[in-house]
N, C-alpha and C positions, 0 to 999 in steps of 0.2 A: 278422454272425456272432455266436455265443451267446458268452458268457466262457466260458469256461475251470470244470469244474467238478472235485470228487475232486480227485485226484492230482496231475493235470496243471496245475488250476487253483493249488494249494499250493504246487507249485516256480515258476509265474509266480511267483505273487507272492510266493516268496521270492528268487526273481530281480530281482524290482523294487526290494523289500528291497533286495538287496546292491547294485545297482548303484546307489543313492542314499543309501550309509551313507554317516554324519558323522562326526567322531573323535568325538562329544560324544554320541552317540546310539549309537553301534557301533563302537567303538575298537577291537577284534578283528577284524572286517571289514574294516577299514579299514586295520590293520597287515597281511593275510592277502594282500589285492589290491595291497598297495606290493609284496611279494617278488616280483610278477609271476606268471607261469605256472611258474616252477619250483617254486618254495617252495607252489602249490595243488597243485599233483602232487605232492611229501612229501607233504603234509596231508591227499590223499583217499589216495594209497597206505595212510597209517597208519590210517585210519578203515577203509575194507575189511580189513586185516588184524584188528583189531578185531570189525569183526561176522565173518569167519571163525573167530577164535578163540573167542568167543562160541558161535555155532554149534557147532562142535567139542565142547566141553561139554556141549550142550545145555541150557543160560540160554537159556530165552527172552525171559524180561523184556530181558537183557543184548543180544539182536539186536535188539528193537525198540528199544530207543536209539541204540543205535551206528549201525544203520539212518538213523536220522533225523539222527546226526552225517553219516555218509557222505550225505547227498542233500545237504544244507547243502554241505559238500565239493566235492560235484561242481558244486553250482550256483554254487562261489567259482570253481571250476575253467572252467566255461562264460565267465563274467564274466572272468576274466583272458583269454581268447583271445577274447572277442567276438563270444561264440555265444549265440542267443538259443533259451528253451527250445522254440521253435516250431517251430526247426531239425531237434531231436530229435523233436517228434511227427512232421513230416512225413518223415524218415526211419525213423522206424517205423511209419508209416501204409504207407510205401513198399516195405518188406517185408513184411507184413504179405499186400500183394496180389499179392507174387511168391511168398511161401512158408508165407507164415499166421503165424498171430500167435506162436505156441509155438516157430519157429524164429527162430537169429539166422543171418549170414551165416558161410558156410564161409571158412575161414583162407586164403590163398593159399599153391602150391604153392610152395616155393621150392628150387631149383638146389644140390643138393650136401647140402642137408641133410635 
């Protein structure tokens, strides 16, 4: 199989990144993934709200950063639950061939509300 190139290639290996920080090399990373999976959920929470707000204004410069904090984010977020980014292409490959690429999946119904 080819690596990984673009997009998908950048968050591997910022996955590989996270998952082999040292305190001594990436001391933020490595405080990030002691809090567990709650404290990365704060951390991409507040980074989405970020590029939202960003967006909102219309800063572009200000989405393409904060963009790039939130994928950083999400991939400390993957790494605390021990998901690897591959997981996510093949779920999006997987819709992809049920609904095309422009769609995500419908929310489920729920009872009452």
């Amino acid at each position: 199989m080819n690596e990984p190139s673009g997009l998908e290639g950048a968050l591997e290996r910022l996955a590989e990144g996270v998952r082999n920080a040292t305190e001594d090399r990436h001391p933020r990373t490595v405080k990030l993934l002691a809090g567990g999976p709650l404290r990365a959920a704060q951390k991409l929470g507040e980074e989405a709200i970020e590029v939202g707000l960003e967006a909102a204004t219309g800063n572009r410069e200000g989405v393409i950063r904060e963009s790039a904090d939130l994928l950083y984010q999400l991939v400390v977020a993957w790494t605390c639950m021990g998901i690897l980014p591959t997981e996510i292409w093949w779920e999006m490959r997987r819709r992809e061939l049920t609904m095309g690429l422009a769609e995500k999946l419908p929310k489920p119904v729920s009872d009452g509300i």
